[in-house]
N, C-alpha and C positions, 0 to 999 in steps of 0.2 A: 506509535502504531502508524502505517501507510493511510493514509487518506482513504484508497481504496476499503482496505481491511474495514477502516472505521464506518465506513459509509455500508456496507454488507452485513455489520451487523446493525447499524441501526434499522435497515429493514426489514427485518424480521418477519415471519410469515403469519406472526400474531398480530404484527402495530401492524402489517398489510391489510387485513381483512378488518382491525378495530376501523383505523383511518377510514377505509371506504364504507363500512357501515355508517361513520358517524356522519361523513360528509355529506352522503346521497340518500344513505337509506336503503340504498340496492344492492348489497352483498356484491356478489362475482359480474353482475347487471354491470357496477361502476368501470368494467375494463372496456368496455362499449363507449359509456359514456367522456372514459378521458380521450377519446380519438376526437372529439366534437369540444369536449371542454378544455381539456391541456392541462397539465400536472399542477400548475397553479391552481387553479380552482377544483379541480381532483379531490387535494388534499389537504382546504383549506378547512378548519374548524369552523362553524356557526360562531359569526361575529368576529372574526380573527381580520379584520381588514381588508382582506383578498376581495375578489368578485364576486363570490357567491351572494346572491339577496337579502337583506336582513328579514328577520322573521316574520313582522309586519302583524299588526292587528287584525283577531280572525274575526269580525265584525265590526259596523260602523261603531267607530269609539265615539263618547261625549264628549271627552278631555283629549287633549294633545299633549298636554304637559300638567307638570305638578308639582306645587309651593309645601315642603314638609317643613312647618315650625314644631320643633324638640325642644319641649322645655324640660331642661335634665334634671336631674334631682326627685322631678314628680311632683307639683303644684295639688295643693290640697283644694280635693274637687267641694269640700266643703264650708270650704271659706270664697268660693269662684261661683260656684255653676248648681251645684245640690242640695237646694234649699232644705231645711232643716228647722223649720221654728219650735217643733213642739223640744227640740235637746234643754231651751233653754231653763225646762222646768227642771231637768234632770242632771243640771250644772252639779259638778265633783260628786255625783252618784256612781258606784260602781257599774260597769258594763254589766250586763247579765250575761250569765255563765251560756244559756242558753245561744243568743248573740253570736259570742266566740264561738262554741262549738268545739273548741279543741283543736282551732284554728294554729299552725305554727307559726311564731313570732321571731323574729329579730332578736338578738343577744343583748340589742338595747335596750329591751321590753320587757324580756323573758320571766327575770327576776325582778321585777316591779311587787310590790306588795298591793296596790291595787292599781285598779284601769279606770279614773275618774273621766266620766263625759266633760270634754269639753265644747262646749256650742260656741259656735262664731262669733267672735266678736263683730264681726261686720254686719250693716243694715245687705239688707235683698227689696228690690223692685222687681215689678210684675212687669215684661215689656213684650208689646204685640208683636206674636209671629202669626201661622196659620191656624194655631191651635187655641189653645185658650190662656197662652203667653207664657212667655219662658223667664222664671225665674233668675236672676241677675247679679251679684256683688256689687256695691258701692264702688270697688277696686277697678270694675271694668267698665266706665261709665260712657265711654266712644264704643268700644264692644260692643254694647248693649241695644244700641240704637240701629246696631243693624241685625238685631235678634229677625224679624224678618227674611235675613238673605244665610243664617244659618242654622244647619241639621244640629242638633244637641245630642250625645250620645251618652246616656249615663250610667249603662250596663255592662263598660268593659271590664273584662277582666280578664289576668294574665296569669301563667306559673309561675312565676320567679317571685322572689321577695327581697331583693338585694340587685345593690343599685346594675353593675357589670353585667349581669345577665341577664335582667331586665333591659338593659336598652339594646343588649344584643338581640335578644328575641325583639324585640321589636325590629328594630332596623333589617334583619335578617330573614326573620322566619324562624328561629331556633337557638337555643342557648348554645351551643355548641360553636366556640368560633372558626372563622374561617371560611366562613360562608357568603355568598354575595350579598349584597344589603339592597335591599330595593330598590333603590335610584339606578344600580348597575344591570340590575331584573329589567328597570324600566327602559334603558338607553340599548343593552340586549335586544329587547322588544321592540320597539319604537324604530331604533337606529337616530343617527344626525338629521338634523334639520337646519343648522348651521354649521358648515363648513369652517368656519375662521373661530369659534368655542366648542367647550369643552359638550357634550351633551349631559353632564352630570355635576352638578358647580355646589359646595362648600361654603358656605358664610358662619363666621363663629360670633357669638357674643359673651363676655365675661359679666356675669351677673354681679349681684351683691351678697352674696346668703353662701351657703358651703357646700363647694366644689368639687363635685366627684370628674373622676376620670375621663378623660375623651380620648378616646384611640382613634388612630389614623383605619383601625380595620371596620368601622359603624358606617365608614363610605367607600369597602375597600371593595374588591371585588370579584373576590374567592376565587373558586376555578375558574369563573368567565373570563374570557381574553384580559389582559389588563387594561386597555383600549377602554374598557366601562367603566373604569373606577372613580371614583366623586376628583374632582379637583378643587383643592381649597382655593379660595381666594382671601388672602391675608389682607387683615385692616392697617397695618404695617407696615413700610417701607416699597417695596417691588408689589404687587397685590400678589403675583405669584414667582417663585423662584426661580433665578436665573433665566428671567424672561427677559431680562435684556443682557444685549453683547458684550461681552468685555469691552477693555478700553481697549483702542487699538485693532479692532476686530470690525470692520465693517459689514453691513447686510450683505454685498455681493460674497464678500468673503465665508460668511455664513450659510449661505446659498450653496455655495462650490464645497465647502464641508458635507452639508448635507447632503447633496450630491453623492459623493465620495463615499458617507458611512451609507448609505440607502445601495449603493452598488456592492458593496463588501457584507451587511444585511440580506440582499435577496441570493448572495451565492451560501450564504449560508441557509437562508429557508430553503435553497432547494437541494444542500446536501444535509440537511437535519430533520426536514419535514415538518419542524413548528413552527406550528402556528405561531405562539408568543414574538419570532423572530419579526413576522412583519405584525402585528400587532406596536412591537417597537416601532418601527418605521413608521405607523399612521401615527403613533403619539408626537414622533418626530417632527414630523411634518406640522401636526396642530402645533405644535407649539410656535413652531416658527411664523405661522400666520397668526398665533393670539398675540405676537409682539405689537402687531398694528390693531389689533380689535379689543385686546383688554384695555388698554391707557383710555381708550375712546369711552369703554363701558362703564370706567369707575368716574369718568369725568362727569360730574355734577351739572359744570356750570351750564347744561344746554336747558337746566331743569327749571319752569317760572317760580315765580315766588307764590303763588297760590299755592303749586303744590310742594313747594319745600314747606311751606308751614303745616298743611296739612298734617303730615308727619311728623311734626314736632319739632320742638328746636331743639334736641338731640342730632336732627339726621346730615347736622354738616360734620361731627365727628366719625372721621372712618370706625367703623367697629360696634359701635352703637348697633341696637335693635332697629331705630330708626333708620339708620343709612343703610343697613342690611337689606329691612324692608321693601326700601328704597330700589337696592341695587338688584333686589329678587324680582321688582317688576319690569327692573329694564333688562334683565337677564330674561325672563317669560317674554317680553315684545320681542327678540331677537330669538325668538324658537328655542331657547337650551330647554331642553325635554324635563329635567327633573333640579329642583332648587330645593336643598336640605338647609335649615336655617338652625341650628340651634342655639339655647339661651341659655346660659350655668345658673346655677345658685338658686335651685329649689327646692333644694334638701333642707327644710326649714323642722331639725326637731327642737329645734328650743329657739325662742325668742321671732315666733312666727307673726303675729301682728307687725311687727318694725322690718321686718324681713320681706314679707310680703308686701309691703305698702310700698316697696321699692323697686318691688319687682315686678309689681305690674304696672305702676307709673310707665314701667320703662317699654314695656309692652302695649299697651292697653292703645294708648292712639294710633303708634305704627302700625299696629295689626289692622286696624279699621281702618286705616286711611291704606293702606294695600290693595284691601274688600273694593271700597269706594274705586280707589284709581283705575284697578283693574278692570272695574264697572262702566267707566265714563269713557273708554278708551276701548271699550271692545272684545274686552279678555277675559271676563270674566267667566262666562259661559262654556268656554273650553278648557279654564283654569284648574284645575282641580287644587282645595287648600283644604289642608290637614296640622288639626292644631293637637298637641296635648304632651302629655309625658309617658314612663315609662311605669307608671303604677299610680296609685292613689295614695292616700294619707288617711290614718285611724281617728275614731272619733274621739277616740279616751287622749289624754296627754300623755306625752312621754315626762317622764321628772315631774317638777312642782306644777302647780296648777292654781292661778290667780285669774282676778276677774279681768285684769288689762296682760296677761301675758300665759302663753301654752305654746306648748312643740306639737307634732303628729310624725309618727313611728311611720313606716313602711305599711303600707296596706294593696296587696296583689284582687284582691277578691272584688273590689267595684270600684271605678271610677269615672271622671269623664274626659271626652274627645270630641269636639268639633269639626264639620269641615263644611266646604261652602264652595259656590261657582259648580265647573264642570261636571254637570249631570246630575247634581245631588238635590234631592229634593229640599227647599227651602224651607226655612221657619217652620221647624218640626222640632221636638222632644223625642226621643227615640229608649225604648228600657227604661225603669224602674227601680229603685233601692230600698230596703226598709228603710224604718224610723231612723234606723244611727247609721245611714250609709256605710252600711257596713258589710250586707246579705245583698243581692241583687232577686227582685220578686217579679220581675218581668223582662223578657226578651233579652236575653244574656247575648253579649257577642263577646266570643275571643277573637283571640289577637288575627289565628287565620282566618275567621271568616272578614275582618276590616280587610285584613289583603286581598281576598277573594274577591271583594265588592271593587276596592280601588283600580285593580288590573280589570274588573269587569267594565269600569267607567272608560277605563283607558285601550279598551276592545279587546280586552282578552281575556280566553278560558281559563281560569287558572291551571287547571289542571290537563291543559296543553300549552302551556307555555314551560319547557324542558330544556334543560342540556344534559349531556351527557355526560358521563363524568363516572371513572373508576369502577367503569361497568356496570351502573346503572343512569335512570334517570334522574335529577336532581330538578325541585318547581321550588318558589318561594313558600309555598301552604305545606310543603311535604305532602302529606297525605291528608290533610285535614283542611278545612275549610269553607263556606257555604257564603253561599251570597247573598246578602242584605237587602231581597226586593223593596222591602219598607223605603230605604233609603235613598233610592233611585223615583228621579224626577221621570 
């Protein structure tokens, strides 16, 4: 086909009049306003790298950015955080029918011949916040100490009951995938803050316990430009992929490439009118400046030896929890807007005492010494940190059931989440759970209202914060969601 031809129909008298609604918002008003803007910014998409302004917080925010630790699998809020003493009278007692409810179960559980209470094996301490102190795990004993500087949440609950679509609604908004996952909401929102990273950054940790799945789409970045999508940084070899030159390829040389594809890029944004096109080009361009800013960022040795201990002596291993930790604080001092941390191996249905003892060793002082650094340095205040998993864990054991050894099944109906710094009201308890953690008896929050509250920290309405997308509006809450005044300092 002629170029011509090809270019006559991509402009079409429907992508005419979508394009200028989406970009301006003023229908046939926009043939006005390209005489003053110029076809570049005309018919740039919201967020697609071109000129147009980013969206910008529609009220003063508390947080500028935000530390998300995922612990996958789903950490059993009753062995952590959801005190429980009277279970232990009703140790391998059937659950009561009542309890369940008729509750749906997992294919694990389903056919079980009974549901025996198992009560934690772990001691709990009382440790002051502002209330009248927040119950503890032996497991989390740095955590703890700074019960104080964090909100307790132990009313969430979620729809899903399996692992894939629970961490999708969470990271997303909705089981359904495809969709942009928060961090890409956030950097949407927000926009850069640093020019030479990513504004949406990746850190993985491989746990010890059994490992569910991690898709590249939990930080991808759906319909939003691609421009917003999480960029990992690998504990391995390059931190990120072909971030440096081949051999034989020097920076100038590099330069004059990019160059070259950004000129043959913009003739094609302006006979195809996508966005994505220069969306490419800005990723292009980041990347060629994290050549010089990542090596800098992952580099340790500027770091004293106070606080490398602080963190543990895990955190000179790349990949670690602790060096992760680590690398999420110097990632926050350098503005990257949103820091997704995850931890594997909390799928613990059998053999959870020896499981968990390992798994929050691995956790329990990085995460405090984060709190702390981000503290002593100024950050914390604007920081926003969001701790937990993708569901809870049941009270009854899955399979056998001993006084030194138990599993916990999937449990969607209660559990808990943490978060602490930017705006959040400190040393608070927040919701309620019956006897078996099981029923939630006060102040239920799902999953959209957590989101509601978080973008509200972060200065926005949830439910003006849009894009457009397939002929309608698309928000991280959908339509649901309310905000957590309790929770706000």
């Amino acid at each position: 086909m002629h170029p011509f031809d090809e270019q006559r129909l991509q402009l079409t008298r429907r992508r005419f009049f979508a394009q200028c609604a989406t970009s301006v918002g003023a229908g046939l008003g926009a043939m006005a306003l390209e005489q003053l803007l110029g076809p570049r910014k005309l018919f740039a998409m919201p967020g697609s790298g071109a000129d147009l302004p980013r969206i910008g917080p529609h009220f003063a925010p508390k947080a500028k950015r935000v530390i998300y630790m995922h612990m996958e699998g789903a950490p059993s809020q009753l062995d952590l955080w959801d005190h429980k003493p009277g279970l232990r009278e009703r140790f391998d007692q059937d659950l009561p029918e009542s309890i369940r409810d008729g509750q749906r179960l997992t294919g694990m559980t389903s056919g079980q011949a009974r549901f025996p209470v198992a009560p934690s094996l772990f001691k709990f301490s009382r440790y002051a916040n502002n209330q009248d102190g927040a119950w503890i795990s032996e497991l989390m004993p740095h955590t703890a100490k700074l019960a104080h500087e964090i909100a307790f949440v132990h009313s969430m609950h979620t729809e899903a009951i399996n692992h894939e679509p629970a961490i999708t609604f969470f990271q997303t908004g909705t089981q359904q995938v495809g969709r942009p996952a928060f961090g890409a909401w956030a950097s949407y929102g927000l926009g850069s803050a640093n020019a030479n990273l990513p504004t949406f950054a990746v850190l993985i940790t491989q746990g010890f316990g059994n490992m569910q799945a991690l898709s590249a789409r939990f930080w991808g970045s759906g319909f939003l430009p691609s421009e917003h999508q999480g960029c990992r940084l690998r504990s391995a070899g390059d931190p990120v992929l072909y971030l440096k030159d081949p051999a034989g390829v020097s920076r100038e040389d590099r330069r004059r490439m990019l160059d070259l594809v950004g000129e043959m890029n913009e003739q094609e944004a302006e006979r195809s009118l996508d966005p994505e096109v220069r969306a490419r080009i800005s990723q292009y361009e980041m990347a060629y400046r994290m050549q010089m800013s990542v090596p800098d960022l992952v580099d340790f040795s500027d770091e004293d030896e106070e606080t490398l201990e602080m963190y543990g002596p895990e955190v000179r291993k790349p990949g670690t929890f602790a060096a992760n930790c680590l690398l999420a604080r110097r990632l926050a001092e350098r503005d990257v807007r949103f820091v997704q941390l995850f931890m594997r191996g909390w799928d613990q249905h059998g053999n959870l005492p020896a499981e968990m003892r390992l798994q929050a060793a691995a956790v329990d002082q990085p995460q405090a010494a984060l709190i702390k650094d981000l503290r002593r340095r100024g950050l914390l205040d604007d920081t926003l940190i969001l701790w937990g998993g993708e569901f809870g864990r049941t009270v009854y054991s899955q399979g056998n059931l001993s006084k030194t050894d138990y599993g916990r099944d999937h449990h969607p109906r209660c559990f808990t989440v943490w978060m602490a710094g930017g705006g959040v009201k400190p040393g608070i308890s927040y919701g309620k759970t019956d006897d078996f953690s099981y029923n939630i008896v006060e102040n239920p929050v799902a999953v959209h209202d957590l989101h509601a509250t978080l973008l509200h920290l972060l200065g926005f309405d949830h439910q003006r914060l849009n894009f457009y997308h397939q002929g309608r509006d698309f928000r991280l809450t959908d339509v649901f969601g309310s905000v957590i005044q309790d929770l706000i300092a």
